[in-house]
PDB file as gemmi writes it, atoms N, CA and C in Angstrom:
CRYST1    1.000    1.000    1.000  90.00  90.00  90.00 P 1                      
ATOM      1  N   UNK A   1       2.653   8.155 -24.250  1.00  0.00           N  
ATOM      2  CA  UNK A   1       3.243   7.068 -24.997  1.00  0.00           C  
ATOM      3  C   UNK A   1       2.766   7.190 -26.440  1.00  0.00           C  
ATOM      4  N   UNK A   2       4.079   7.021 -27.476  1.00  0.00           N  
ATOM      5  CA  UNK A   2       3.516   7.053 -28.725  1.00  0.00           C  
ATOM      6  C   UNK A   2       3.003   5.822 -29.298  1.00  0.00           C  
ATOM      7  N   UNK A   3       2.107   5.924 -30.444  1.00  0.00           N  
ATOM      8  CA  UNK A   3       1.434   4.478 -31.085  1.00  0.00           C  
ATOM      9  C   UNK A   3       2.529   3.795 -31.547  1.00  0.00           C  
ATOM     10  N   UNK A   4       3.980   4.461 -31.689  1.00  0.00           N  
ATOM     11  CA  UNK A   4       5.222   4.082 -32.710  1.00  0.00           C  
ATOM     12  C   UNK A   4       5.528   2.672 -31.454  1.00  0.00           C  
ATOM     13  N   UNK A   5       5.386   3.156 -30.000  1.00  0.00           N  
ATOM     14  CA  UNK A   5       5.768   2.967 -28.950  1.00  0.00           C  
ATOM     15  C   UNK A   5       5.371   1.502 -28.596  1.00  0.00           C  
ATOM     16  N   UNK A   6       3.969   1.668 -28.978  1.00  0.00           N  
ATOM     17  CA  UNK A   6       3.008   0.655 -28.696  1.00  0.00           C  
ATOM     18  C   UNK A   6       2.964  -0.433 -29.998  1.00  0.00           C  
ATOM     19  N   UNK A   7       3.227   0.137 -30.641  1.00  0.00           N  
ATOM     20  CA  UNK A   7       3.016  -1.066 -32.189  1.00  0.00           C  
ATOM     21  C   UNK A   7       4.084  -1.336 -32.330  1.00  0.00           C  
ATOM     22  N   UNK A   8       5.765  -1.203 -31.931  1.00  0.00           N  
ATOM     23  CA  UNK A   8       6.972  -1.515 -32.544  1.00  0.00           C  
ATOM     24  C   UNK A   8       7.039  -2.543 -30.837  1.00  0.00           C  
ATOM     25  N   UNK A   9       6.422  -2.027 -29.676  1.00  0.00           N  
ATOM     26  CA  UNK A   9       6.942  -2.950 -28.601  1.00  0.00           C  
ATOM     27  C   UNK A   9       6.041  -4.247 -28.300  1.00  0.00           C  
ATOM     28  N   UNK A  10       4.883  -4.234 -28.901  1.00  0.00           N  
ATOM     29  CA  UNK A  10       4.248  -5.450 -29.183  1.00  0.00           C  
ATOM     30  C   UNK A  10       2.920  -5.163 -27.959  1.00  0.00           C  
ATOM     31  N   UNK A  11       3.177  -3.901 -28.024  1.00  0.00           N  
ATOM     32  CA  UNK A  11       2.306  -3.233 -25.891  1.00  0.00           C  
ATOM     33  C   UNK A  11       0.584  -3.418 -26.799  1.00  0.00           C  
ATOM     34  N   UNK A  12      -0.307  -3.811 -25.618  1.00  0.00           N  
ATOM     35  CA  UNK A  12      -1.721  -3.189 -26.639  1.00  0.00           C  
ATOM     36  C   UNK A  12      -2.655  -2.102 -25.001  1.00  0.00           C  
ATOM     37  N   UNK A  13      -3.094  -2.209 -25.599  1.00  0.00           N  
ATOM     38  CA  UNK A  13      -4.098  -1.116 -24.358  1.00  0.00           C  
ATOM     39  C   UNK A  13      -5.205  -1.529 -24.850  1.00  0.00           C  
ATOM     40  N   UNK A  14      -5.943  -1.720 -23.891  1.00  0.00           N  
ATOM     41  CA  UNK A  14      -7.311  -2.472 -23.540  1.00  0.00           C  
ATOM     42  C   UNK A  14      -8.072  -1.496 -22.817  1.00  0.00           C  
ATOM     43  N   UNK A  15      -9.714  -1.631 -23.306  1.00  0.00           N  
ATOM     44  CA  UNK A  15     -10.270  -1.460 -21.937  1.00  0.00           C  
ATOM     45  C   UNK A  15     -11.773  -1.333 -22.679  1.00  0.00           C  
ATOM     46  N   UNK A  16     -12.690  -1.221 -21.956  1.00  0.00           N  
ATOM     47  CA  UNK A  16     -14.240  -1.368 -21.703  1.00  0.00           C  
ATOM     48  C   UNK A  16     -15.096   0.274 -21.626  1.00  0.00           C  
ATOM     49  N   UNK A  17     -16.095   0.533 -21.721  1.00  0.00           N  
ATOM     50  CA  UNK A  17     -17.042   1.287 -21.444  1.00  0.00           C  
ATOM     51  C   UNK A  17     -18.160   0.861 -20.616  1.00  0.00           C  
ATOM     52  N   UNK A  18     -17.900   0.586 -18.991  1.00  0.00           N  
ATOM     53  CA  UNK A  18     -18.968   0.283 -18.050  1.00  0.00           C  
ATOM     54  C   UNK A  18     -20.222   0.720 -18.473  1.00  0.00           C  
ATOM     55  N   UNK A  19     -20.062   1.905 -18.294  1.00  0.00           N  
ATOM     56  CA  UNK A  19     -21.477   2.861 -18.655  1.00  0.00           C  
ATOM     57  C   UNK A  19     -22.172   2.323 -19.856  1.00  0.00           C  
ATOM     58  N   UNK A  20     -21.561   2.072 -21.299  1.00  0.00           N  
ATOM     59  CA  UNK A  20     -22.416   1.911 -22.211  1.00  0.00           C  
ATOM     60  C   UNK A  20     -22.656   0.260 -22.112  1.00  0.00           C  
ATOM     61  N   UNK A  21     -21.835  -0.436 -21.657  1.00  0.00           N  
ATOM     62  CA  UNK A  21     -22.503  -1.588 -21.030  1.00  0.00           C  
ATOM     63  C   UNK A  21     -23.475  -2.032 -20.228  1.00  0.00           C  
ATOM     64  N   UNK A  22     -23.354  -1.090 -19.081  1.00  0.00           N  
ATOM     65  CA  UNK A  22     -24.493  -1.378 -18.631  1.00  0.00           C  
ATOM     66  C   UNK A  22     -26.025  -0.934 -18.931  1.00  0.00           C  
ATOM     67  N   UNK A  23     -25.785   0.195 -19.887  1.00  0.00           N  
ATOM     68  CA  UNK A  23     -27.303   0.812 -20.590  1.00  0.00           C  
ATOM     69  C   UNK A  23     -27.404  -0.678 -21.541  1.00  0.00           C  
ATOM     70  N   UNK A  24     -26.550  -1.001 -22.179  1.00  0.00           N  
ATOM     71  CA  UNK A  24     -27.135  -2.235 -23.118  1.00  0.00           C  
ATOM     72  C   UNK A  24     -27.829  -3.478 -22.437  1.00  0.00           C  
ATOM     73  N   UNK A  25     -27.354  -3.375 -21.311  1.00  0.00           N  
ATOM     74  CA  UNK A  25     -27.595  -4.791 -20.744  1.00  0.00           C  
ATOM     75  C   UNK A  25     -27.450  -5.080 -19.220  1.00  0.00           C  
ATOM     76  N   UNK A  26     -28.100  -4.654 -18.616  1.00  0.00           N  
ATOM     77  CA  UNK A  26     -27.600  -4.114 -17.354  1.00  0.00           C  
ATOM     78  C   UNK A  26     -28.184  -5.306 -16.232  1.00  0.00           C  
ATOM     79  N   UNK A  27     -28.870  -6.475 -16.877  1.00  0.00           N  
ATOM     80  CA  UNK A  27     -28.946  -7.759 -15.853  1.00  0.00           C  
ATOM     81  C   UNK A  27     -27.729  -8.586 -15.982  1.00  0.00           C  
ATOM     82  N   UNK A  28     -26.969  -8.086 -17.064  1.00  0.00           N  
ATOM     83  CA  UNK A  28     -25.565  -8.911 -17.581  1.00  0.00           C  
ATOM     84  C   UNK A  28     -24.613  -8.285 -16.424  1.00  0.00           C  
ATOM     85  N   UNK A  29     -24.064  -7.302 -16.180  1.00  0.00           N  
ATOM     86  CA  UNK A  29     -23.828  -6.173 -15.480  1.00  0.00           C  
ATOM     87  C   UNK A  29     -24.285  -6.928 -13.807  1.00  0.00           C  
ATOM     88  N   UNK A  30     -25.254  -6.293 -13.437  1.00  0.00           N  
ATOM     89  CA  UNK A  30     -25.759  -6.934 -12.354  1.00  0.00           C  
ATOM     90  C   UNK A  30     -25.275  -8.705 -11.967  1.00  0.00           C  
ATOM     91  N   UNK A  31     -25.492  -9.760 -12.807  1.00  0.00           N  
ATOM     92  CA  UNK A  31     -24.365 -10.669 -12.254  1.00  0.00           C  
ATOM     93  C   UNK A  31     -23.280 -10.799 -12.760  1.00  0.00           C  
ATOM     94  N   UNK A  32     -22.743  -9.828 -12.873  1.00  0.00           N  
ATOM     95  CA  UNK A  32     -21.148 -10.141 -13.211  1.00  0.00           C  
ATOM     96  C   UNK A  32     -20.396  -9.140 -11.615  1.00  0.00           C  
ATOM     97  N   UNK A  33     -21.542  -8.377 -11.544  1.00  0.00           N  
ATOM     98  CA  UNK A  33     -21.300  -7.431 -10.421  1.00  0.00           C  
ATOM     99  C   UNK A  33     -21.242  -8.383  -8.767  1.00  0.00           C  
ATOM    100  N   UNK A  34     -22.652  -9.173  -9.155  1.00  0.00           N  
ATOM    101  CA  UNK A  34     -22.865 -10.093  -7.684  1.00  0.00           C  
ATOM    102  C   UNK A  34     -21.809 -11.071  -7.701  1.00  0.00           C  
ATOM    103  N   UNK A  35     -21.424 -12.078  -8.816  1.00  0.00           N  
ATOM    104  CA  UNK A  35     -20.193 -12.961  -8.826  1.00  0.00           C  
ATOM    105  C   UNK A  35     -18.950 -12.120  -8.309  1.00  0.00           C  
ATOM    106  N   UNK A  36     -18.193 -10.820  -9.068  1.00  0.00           N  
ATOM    107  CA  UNK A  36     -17.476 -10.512  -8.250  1.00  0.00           C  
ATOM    108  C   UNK A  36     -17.520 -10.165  -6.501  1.00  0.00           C  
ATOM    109  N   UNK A  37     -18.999  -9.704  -6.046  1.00  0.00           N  
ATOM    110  CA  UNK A  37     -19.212  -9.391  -4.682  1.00  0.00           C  
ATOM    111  C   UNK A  37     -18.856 -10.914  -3.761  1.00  0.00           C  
ATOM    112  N   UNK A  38     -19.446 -11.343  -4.789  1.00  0.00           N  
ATOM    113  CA  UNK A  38     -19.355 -13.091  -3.823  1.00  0.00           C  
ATOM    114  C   UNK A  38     -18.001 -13.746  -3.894  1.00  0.00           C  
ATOM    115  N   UNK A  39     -16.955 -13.443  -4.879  1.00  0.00           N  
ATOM    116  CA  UNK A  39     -15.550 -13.567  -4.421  1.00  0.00           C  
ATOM    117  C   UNK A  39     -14.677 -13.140  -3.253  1.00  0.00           C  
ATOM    118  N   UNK A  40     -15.271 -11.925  -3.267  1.00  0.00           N  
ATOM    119  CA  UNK A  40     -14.682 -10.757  -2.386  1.00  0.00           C  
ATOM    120  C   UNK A  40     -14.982 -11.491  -0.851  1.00  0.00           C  
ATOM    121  N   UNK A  41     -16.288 -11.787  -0.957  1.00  0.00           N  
ATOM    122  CA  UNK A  41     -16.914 -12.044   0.183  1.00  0.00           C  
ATOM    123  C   UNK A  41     -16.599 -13.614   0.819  1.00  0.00           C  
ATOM    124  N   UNK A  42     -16.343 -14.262   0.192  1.00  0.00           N  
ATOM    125  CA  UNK A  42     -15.870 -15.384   0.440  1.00  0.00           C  
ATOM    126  C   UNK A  42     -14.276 -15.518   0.698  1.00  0.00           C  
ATOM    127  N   UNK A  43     -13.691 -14.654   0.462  1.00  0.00           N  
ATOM    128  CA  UNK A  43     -12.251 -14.569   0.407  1.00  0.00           C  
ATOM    129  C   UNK A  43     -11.896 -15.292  -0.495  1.00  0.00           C  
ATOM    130  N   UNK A  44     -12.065 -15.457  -1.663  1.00  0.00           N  
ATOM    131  CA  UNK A  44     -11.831 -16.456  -3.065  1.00  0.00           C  
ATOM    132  C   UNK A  44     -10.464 -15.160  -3.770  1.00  0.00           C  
ATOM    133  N   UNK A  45     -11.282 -14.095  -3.865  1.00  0.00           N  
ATOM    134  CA  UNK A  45     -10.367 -12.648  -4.124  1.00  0.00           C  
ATOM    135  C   UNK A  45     -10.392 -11.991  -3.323  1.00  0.00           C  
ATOM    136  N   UNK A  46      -8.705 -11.250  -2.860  1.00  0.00           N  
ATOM    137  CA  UNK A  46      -8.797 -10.103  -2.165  1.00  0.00           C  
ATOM    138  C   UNK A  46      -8.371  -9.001  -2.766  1.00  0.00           C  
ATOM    139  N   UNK A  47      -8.965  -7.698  -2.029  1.00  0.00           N  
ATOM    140  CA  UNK A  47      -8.845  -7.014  -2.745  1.00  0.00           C  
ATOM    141  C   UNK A  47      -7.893  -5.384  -1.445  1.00  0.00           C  
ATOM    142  N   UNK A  48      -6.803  -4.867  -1.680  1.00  0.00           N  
ATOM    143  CA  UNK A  48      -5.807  -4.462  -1.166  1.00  0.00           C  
ATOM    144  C   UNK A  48      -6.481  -3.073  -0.909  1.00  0.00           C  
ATOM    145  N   UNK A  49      -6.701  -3.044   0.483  1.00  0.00           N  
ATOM    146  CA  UNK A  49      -7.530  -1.685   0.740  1.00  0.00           C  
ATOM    147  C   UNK A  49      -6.318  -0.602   1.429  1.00  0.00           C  
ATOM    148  N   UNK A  50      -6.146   0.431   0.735  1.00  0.00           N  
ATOM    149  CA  UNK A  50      -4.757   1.213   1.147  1.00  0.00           C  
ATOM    150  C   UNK A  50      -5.552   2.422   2.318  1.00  0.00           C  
ATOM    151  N   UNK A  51      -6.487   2.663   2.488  1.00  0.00           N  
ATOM    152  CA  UNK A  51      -6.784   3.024   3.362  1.00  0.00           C  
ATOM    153  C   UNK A  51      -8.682   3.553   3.156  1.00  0.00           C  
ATOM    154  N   UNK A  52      -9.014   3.784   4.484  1.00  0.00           N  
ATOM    155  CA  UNK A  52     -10.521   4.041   4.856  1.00  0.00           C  
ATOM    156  C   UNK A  52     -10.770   5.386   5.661  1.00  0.00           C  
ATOM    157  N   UNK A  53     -11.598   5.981   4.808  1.00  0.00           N  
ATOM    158  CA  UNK A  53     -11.316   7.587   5.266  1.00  0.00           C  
ATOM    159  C   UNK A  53     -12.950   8.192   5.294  1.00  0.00           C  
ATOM    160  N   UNK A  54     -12.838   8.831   6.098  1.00  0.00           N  
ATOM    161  CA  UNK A  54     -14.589   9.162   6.032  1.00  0.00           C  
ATOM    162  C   UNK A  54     -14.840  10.472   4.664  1.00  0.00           C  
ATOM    163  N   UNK A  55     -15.995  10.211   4.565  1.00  0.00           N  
ATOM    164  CA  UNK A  55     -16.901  10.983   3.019  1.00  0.00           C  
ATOM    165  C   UNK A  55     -16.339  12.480   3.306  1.00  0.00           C  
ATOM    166  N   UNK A  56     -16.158  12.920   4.048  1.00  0.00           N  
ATOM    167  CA  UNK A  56     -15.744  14.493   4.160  1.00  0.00           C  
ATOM    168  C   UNK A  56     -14.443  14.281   2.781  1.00  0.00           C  
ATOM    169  N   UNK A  57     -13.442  13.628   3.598  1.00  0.00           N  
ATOM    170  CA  UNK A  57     -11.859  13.483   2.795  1.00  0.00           C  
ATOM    171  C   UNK A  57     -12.027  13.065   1.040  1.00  0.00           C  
ATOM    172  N   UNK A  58     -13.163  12.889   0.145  1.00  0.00           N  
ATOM    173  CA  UNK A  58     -13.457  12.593  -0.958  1.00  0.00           C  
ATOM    174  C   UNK A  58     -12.374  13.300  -1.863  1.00  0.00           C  
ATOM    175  N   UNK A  59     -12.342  14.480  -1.405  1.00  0.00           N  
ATOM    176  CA  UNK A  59     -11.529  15.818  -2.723  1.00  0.00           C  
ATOM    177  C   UNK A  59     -10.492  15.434  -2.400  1.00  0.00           C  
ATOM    178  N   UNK A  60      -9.677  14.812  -1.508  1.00  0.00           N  
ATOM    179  CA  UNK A  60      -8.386  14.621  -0.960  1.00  0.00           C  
ATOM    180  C   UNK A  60      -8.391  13.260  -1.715  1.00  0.00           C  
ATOM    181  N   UNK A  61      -8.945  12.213  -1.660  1.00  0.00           N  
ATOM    182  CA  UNK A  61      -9.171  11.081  -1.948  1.00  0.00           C  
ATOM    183  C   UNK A  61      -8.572  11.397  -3.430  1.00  0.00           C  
ATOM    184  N   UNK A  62      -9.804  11.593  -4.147  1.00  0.00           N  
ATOM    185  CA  UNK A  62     -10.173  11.737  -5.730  1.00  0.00           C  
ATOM    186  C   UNK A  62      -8.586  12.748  -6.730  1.00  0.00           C  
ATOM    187  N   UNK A  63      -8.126  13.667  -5.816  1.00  0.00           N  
ATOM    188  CA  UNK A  63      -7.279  14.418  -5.939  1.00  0.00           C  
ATOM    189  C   UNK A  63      -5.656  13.351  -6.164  1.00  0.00           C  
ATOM    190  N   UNK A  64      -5.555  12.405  -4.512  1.00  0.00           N  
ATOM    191  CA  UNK A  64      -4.501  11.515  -5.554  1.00  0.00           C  
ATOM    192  C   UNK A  64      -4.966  10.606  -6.240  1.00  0.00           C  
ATOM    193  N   UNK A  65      -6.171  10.268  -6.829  1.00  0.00           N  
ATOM    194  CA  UNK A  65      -6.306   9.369  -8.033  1.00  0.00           C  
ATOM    195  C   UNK A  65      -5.492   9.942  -8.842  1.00  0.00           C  
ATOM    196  N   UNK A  66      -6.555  11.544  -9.197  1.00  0.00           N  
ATOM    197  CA  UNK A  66      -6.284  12.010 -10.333  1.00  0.00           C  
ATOM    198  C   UNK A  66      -5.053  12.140 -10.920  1.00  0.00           C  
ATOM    199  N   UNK A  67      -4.006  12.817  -9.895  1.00  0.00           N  
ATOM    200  CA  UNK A  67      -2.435  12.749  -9.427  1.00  0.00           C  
ATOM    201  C   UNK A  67      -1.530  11.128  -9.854  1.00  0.00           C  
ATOM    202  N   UNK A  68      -2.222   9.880  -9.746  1.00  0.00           N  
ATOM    203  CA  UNK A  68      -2.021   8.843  -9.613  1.00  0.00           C  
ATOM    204  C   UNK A  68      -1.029   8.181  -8.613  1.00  0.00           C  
ATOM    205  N   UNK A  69      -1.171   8.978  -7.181  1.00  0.00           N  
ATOM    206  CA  UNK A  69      -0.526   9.017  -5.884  1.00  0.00           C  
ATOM    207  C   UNK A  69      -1.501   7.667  -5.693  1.00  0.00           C  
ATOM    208  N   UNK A  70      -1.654   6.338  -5.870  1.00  0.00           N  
ATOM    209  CA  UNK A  70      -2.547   6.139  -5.166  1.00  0.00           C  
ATOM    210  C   UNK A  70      -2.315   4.194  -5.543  1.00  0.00           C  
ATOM    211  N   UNK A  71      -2.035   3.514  -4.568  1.00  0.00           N  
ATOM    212  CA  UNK A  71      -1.556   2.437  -4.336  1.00  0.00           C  
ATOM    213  C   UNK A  71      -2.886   1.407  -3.636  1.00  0.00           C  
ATOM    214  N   UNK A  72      -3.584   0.573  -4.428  1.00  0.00           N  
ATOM    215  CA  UNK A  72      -4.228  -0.013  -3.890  1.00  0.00           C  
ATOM    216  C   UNK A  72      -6.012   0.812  -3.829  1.00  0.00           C  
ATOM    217  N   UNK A  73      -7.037   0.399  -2.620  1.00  0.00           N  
ATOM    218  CA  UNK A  73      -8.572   0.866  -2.998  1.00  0.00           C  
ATOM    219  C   UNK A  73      -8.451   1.884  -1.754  1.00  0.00           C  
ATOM    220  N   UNK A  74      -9.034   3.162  -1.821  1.00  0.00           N  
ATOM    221  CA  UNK A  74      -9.816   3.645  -0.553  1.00  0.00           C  
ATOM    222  C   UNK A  74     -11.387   3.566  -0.513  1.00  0.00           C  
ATOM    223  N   UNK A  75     -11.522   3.603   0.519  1.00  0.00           N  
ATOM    224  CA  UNK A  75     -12.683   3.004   1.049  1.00  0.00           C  
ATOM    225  C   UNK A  75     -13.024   4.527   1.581  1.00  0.00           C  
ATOM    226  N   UNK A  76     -14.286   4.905   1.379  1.00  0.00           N  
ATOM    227  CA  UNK A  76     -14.925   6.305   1.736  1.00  0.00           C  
ATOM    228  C   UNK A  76     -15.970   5.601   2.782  1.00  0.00           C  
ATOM    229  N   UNK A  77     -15.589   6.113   3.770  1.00  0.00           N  
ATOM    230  CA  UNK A  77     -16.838   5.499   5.001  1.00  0.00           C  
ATOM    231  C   UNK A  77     -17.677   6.410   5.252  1.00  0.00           C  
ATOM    232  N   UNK A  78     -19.437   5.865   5.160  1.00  0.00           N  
ATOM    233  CA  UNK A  78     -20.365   7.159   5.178  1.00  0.00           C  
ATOM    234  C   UNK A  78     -20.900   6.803   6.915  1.00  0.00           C  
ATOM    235  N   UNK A  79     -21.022   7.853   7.481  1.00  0.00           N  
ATOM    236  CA  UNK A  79     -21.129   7.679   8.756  1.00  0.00           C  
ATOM    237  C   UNK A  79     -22.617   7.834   9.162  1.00  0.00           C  
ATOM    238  N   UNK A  80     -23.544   6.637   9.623  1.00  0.00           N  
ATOM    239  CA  UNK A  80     -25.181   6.833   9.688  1.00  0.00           C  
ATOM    240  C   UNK A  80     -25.312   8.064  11.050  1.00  0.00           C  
ATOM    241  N   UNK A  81     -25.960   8.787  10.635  1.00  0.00           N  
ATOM    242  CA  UNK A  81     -26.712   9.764  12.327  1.00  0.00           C  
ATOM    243  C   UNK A  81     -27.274   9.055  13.539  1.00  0.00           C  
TER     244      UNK A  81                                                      
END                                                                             
């Protein structure tokens, strides 16, 4: 998409740097992290799990991100011994 694209259609693009956020401030981070856990967990937010696949399938996983094949969260299940 061109900037012509974005500045004549009124579009903006947003977004954050987790990482350098959380080096600045990372107890800020930490409850913003637990408030969202405690939505989730309460069913306040849900969140659309498109499927749950064990840790082997990762490259398959990560592969349609990258692709942007990919509708909703997968869930990588690590399996205890």
């Amino acid at each position: 998409m061109s900037s012509n694209t974005l500045w004549f259609g009124g579009i903006g693009v947003l977004g954050f740097n987790l990482g350098a956020l959380s080096a600045a401030d990372p107890t800020l981070v930490g409850s913003y992290l637990r408030r969202a856990l405690a939505l989730v967990a309460s069913g306040e937010v849900t969140v659309h799990i498109a499927e749950q696949v064990p840790i082997q399938d990762a490259p398959r996983v990560l592969a349609a991100l990258r692709a942007a094949t990919t509708v909703g969260k997968a869930v990588l299940i690590h399996q205890l011994p």
